[in-house]
N, CA, C and O atoms as a GROMACS GRO file, in nm:
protein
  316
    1UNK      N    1  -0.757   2.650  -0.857
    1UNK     CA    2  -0.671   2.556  -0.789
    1UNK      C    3  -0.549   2.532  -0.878
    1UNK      O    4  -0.542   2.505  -0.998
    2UNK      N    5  -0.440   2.553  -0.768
    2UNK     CA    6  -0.326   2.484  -0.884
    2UNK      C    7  -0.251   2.405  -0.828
    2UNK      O    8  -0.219   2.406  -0.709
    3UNK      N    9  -0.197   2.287  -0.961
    3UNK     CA   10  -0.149   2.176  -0.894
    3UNK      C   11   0.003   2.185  -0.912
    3UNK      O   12   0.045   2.190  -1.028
    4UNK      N   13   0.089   2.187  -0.810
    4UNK     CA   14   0.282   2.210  -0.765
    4UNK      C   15   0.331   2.097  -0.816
    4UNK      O   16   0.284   2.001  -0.757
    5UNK      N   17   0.412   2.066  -0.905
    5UNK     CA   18   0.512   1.907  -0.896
    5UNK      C   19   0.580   1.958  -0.847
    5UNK      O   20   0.622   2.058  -0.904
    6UNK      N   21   0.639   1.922  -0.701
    6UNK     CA   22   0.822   1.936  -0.612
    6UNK      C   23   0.907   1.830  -0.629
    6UNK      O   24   0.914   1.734  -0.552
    7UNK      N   25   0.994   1.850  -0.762
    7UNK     CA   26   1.113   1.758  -0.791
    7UNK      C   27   1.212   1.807  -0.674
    7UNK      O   28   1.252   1.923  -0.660
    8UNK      N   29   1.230   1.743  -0.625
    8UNK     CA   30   1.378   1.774  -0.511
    8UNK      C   31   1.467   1.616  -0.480
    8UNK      O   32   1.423   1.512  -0.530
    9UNK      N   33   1.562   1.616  -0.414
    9UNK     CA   34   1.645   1.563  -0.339
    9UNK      C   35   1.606   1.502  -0.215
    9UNK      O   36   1.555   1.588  -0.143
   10UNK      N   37   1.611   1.348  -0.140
   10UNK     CA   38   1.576   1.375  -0.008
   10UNK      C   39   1.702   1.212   0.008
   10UNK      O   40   1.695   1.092  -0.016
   11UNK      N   41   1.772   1.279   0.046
   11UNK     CA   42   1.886   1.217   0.091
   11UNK      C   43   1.981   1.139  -0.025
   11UNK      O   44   2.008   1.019  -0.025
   12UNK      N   45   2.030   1.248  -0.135
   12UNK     CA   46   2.079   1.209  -0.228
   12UNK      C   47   1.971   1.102  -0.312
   12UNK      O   48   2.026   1.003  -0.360
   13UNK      N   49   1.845   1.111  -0.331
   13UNK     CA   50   1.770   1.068  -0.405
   13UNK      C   51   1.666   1.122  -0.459
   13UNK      O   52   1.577   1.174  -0.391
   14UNK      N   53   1.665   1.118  -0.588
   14UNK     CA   54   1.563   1.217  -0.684
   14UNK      C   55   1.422   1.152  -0.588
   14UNK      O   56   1.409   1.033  -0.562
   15UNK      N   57   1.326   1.261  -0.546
   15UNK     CA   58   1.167   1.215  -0.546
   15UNK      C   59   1.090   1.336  -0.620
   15UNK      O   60   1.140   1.448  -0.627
   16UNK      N   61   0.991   1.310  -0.663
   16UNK     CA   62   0.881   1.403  -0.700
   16UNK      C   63   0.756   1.414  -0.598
   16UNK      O   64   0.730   1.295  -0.578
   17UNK      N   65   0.661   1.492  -0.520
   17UNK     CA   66   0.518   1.501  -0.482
   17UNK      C   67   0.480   1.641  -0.555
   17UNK      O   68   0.530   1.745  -0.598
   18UNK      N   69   0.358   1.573  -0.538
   18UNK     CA   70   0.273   1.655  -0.610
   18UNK      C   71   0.154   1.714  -0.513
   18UNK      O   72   0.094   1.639  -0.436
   19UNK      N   73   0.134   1.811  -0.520
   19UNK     CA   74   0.019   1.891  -0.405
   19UNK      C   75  -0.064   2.001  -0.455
   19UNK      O   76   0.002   2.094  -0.503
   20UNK      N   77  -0.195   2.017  -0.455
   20UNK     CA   78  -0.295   2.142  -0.504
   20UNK      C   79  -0.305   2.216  -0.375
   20UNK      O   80  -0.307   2.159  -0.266
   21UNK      N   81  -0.312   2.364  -0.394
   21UNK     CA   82  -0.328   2.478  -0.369
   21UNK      C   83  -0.382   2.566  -0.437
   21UNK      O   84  -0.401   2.566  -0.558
   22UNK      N   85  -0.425   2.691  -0.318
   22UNK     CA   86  -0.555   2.791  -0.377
   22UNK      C   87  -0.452   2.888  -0.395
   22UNK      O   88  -0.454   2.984  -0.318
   23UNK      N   89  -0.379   2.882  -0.466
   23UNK     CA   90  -0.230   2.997  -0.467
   23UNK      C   91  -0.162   2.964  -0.607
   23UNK      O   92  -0.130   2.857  -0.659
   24UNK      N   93  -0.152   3.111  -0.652
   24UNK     CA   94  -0.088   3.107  -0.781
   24UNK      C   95   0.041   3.050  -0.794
   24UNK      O   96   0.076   3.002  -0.902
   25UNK      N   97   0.111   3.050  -0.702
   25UNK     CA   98   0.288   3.058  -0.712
   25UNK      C   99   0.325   3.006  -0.545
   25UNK      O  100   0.279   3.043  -0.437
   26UNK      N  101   0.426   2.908  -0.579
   26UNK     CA  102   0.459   2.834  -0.478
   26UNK      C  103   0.604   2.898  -0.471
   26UNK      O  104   0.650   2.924  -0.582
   27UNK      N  105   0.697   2.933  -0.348
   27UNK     CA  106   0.834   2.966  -0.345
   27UNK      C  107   0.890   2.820  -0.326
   27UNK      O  108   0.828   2.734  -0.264
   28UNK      N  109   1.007   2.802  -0.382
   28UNK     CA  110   1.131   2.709  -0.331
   28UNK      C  111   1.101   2.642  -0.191
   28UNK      O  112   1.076   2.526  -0.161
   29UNK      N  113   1.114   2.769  -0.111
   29UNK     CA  114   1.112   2.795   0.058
   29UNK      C  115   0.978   2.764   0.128
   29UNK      O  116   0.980   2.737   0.249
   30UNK      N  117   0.880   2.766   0.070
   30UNK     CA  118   0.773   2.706   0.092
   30UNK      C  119   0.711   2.558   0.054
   30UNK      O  120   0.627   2.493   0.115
   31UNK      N  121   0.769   2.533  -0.045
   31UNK     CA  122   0.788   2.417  -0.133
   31UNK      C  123   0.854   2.331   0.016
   31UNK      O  124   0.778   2.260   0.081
   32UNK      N  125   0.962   2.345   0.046
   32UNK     CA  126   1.089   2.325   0.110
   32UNK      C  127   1.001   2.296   0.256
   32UNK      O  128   1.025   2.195   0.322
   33UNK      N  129   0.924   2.370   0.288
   33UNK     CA  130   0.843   2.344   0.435
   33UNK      C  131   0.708   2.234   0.420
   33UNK      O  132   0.679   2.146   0.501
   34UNK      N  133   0.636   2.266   0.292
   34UNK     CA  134   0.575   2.184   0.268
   34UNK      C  135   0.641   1.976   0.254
   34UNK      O  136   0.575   1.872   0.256
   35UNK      N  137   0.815   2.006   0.238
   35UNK     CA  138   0.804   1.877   0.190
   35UNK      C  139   0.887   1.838   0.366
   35UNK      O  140   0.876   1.723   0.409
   36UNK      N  141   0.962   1.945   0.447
   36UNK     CA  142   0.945   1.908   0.574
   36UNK      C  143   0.863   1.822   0.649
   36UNK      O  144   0.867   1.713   0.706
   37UNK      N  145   0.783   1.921   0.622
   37UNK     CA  146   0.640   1.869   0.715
   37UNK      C  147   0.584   1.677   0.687
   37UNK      O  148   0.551   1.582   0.758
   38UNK      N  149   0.604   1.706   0.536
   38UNK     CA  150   0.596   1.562   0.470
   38UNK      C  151   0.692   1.437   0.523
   38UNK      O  152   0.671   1.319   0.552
   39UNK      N  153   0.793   1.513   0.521
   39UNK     CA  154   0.911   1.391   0.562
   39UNK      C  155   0.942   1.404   0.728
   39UNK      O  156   1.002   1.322   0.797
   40UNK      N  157   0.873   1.553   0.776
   40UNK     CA  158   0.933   1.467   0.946
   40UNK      C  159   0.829   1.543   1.019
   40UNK      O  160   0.879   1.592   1.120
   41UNK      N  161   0.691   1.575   1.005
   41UNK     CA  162   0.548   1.651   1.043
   41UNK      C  163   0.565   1.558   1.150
   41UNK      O  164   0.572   1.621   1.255
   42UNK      N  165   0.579   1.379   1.174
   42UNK     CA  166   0.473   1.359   1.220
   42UNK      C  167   0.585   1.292   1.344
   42UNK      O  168   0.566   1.206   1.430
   43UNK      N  169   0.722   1.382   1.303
   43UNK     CA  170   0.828   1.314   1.423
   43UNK      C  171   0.739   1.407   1.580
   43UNK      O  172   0.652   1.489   1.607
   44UNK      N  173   0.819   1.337   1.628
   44UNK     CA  174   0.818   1.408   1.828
   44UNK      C  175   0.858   1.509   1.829
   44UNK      O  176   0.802   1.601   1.888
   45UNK      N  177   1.014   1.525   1.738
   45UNK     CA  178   1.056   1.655   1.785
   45UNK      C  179   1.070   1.764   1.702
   45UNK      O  180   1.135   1.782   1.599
   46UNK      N  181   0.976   1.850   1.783
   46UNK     CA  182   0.943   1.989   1.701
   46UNK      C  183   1.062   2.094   1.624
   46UNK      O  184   1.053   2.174   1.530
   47UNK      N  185   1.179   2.050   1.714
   47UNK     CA  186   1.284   2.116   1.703
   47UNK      C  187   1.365   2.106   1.550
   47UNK      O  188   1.444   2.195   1.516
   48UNK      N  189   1.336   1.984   1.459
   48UNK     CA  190   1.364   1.988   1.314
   48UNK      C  191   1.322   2.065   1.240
   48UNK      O  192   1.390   2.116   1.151
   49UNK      N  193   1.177   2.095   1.265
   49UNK     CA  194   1.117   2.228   1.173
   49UNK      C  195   1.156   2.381   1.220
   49UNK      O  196   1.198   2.400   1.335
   50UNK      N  197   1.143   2.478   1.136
   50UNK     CA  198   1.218   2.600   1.087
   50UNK      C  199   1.138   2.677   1.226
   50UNK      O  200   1.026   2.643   1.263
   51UNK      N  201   1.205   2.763   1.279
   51UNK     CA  202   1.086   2.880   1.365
   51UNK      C  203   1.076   2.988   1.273
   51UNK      O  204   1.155   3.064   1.217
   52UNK      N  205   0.895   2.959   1.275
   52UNK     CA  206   0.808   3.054   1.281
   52UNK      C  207   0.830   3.189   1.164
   52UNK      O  208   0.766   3.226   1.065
   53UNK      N  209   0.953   3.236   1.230
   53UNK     CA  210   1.006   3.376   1.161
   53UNK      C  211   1.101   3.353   1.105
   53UNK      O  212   1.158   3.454   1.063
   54UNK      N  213   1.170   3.219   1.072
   54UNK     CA  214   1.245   3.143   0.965
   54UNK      C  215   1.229   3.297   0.816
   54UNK      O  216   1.138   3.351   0.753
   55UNK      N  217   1.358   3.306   0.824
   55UNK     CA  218   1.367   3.347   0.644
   55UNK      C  219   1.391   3.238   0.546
   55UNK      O  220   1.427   3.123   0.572
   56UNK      N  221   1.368   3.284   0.442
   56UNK     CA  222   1.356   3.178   0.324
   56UNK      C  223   1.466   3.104   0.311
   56UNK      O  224   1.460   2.988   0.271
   57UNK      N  225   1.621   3.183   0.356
   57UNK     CA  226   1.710   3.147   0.324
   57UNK      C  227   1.740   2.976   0.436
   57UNK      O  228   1.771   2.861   0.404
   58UNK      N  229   1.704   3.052   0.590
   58UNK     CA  230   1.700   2.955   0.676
   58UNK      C  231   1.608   2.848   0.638
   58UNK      O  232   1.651   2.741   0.595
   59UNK      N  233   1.549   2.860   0.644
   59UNK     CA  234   1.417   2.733   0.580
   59UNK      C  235   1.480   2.633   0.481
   59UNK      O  236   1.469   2.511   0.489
   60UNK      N  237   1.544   2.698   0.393
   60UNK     CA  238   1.619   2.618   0.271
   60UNK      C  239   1.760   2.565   0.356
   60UNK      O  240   1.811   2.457   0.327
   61UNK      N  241   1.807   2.638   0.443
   61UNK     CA  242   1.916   2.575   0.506
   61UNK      C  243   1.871   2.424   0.595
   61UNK      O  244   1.911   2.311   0.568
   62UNK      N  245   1.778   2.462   0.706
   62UNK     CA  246   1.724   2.339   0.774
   62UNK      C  247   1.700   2.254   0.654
   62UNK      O  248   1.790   2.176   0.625
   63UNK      N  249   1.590   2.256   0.576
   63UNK     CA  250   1.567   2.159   0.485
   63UNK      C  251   1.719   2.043   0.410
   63UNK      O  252   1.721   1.920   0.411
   64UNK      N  253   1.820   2.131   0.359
   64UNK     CA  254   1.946   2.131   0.334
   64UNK      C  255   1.994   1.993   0.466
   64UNK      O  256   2.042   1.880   0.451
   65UNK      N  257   1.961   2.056   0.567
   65UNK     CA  258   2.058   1.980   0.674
   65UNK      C  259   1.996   1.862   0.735
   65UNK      O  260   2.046   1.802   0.830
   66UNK      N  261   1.855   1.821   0.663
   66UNK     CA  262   1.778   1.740   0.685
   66UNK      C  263   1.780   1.622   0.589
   66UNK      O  264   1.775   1.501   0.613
   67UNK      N  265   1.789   1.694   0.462
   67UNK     CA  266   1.833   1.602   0.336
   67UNK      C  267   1.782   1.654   0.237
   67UNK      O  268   1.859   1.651   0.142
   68UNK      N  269   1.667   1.709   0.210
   68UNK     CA  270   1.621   1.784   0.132
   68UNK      C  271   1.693   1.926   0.074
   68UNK      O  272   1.724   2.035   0.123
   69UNK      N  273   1.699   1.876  -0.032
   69UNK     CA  274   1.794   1.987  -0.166
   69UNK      C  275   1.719   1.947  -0.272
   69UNK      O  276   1.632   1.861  -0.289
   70UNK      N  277   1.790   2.059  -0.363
   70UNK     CA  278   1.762   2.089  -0.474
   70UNK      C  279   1.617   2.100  -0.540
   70UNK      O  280   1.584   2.058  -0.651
   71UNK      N  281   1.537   2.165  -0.447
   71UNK     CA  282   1.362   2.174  -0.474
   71UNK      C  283   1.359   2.233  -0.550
   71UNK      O  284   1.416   2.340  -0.528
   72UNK      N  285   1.303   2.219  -0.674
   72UNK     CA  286   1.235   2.296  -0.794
   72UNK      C  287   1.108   2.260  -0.803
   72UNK      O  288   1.069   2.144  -0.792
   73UNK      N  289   1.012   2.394  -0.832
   73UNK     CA  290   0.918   2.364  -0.826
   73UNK      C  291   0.857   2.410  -0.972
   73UNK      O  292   0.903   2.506  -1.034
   74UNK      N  293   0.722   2.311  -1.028
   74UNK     CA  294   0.647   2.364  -1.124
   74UNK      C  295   0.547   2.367  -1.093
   74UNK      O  296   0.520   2.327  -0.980
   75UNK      N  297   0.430   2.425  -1.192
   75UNK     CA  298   0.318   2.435  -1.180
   75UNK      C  299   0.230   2.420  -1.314
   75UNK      O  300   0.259   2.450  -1.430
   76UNK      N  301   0.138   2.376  -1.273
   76UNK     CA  302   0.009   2.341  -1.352
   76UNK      C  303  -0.148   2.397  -1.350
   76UNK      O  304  -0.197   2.363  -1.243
   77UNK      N  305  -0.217   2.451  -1.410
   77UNK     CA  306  -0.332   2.548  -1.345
   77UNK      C  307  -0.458   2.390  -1.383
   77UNK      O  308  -0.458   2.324  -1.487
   78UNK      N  309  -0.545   2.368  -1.262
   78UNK     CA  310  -0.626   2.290  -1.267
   78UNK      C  311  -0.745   2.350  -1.314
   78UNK      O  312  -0.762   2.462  -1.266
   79UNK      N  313  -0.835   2.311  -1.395
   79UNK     CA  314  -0.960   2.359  -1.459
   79UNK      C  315  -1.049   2.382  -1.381
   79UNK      O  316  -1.158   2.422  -1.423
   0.00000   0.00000   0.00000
């Protein structure tokens, strides 16, 4: 198991979450959907999140136009 810190941006304001996964390596762009989902999963409209066949680049753009920037991600290996 490894545990992600996602330092990013969400509307010109530093936040950090933190999330475990069965995955060595987290992308930006995945990072970036994961913190979507976090900040607008539980809106009505489906139409904020990325489609499906989203490239990385798009994904980071929606995120971008949502408020979310500057995701860096680290990692930590859990025992």
């Amino acid at each position: 198991m490894q545990t992600f810190t996602l330092q990013y941006l969400f509307e010109d304001k530093p936040r950090t979450y933190q999330l475990a996964l069965k995955q060595p390596e987290l992308a930006p762009h995945d990072a970036a959907l994961h913190l979507l989902q976090l900040h607008f999963g539980d809106g009505e409209n489906s139409l904020l999140m990325p489609d499906a066949q989203a490239t990385p680049q798009e994904i980071l753009d929606q995120a971008g136009l949502l408020g979310i920037t500057e995701v860096r991600v680290s990692a930590e290996r859990e025992n």
